[in-house]
C-alpha positions in Angstrom: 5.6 -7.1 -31.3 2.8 -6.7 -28.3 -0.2 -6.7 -29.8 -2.3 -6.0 -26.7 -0.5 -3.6 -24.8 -0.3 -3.8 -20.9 -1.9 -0.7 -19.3 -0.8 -0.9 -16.1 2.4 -1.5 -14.3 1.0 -2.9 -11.2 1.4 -6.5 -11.1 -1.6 -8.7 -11.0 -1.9 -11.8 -8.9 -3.4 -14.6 -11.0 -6.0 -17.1 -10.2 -4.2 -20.5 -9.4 -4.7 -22.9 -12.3 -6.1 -26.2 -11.2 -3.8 -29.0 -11.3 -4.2 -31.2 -14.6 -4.9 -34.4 -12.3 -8.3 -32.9 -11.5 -9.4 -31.6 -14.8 -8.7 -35.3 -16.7 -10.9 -36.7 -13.5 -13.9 -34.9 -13.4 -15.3 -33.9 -16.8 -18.0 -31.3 -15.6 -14.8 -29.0 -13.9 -12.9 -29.4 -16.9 -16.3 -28.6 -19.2 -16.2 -25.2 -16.5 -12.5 -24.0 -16.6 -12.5 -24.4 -20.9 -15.9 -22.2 -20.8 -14.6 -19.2 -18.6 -13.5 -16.6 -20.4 -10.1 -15.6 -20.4 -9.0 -13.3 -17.6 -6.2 -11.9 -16.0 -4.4 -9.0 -17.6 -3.2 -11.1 -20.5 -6.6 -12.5 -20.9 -8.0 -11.2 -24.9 -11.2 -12.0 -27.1 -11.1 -11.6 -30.7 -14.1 -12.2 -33.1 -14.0 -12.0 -36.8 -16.0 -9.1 -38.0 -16.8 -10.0 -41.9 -19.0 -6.9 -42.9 -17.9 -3.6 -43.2 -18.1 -1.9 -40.2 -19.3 2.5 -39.5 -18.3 3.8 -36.3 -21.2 7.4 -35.9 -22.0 6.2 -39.7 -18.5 6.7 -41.0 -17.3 3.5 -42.6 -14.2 2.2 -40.6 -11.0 1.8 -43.9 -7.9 0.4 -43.2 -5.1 3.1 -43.5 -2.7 0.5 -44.2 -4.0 -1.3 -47.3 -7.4 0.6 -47.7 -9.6 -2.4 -47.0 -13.1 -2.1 -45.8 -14.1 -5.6 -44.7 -13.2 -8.3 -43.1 -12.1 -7.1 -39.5 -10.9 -8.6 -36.7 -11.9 -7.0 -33.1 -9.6 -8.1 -30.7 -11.2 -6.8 -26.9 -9.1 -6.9 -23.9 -10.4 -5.3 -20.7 -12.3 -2.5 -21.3 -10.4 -1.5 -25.1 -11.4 -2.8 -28.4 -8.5 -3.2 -31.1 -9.1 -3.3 -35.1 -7.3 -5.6 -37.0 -7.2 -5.7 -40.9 -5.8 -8.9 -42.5 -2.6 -6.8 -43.4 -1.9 -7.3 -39.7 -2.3 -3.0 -39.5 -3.8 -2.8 -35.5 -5.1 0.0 -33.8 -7.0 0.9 -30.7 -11.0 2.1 -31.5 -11.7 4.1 -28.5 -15.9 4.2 -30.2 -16.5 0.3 -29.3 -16.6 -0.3 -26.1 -16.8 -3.8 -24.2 -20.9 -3.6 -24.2 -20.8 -2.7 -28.4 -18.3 -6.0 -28.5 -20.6 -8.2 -26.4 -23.5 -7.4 -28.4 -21.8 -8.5 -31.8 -21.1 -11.8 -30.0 -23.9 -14.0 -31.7 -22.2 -17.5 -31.2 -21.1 -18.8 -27.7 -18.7 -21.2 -29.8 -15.3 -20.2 -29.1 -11.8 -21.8 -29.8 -8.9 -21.4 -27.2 -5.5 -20.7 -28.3 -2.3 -20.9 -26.5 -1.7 -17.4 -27.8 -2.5 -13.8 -29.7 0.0 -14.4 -32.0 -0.9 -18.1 -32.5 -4.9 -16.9 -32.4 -3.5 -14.4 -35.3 -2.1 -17.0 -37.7 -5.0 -19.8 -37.3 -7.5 -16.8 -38.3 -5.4 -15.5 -41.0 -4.9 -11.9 -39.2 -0.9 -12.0 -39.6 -0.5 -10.3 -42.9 -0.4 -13.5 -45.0 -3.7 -12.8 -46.6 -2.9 -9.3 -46.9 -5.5 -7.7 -49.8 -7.5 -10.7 -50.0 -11.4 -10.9 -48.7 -12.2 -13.9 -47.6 -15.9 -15.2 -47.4 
């Protein structure tokens, strides 16, 4: 399963990674690559959207499991994805990137190897499927 589709077919060059001898030397590089955020065209964001949530003041239900809370937003590039804890996903073409920056209240971030792994250590791969959790 993709969860982020690719939406190009160009290929990308990506930034070189710097080598692991210089990140364990200086701490204030390694401090600056863990705070950049994630780039590239596999790069994603997700933050955890507790509340409900009304797109033009209609309120956003899950048409899997009919939930109304407890969302997950997952933004990559310029597209925003809706996640319900049943692990039901689509794309919201009415949030864009600015809408998703402004519900950003915490810099705190945690980096994951993954989406998929991302998914599980939130509790966004159907495990808690009709469950809210507060």
């Amino acid at each position: 399963m993709t969860l982020v589709p690719r939406l190009t077919d160009r290929t990308v060059e990506l930034a070189p990674a710097l080598p692991s001898i210089l990140l364990a030397d200086d701490p204030l590089l390694q401090l600056r690559y863990e705070t950049q955020p994630p780039d590239g065209p596999s790069g994603a964001r997700c933050l955890t959207h507790p509340q409900e949530l009304a797109l033009r003041g209609i309120p956003v239900r899950c048409s899997a499991c009919r939930a109304r809370r407890d969302w997950l937003l997952i933004n990559q590039g310029r597209h925003v994805w809706v996640r319900c804890r049943c692990s039901n996903q689509w794309l919201e073409p009415e949030i864009t990137r600015a809408d998703y920056d402004a519900m950003i209240a915490t810099p705190q971030r945690t980096i994951y190897p993954s989406v998929e792994q991302g998914l599980i250590a939130m509790g966004f791969d159907g495990a808690f499927a009709g469950t809210y959790l507060e």
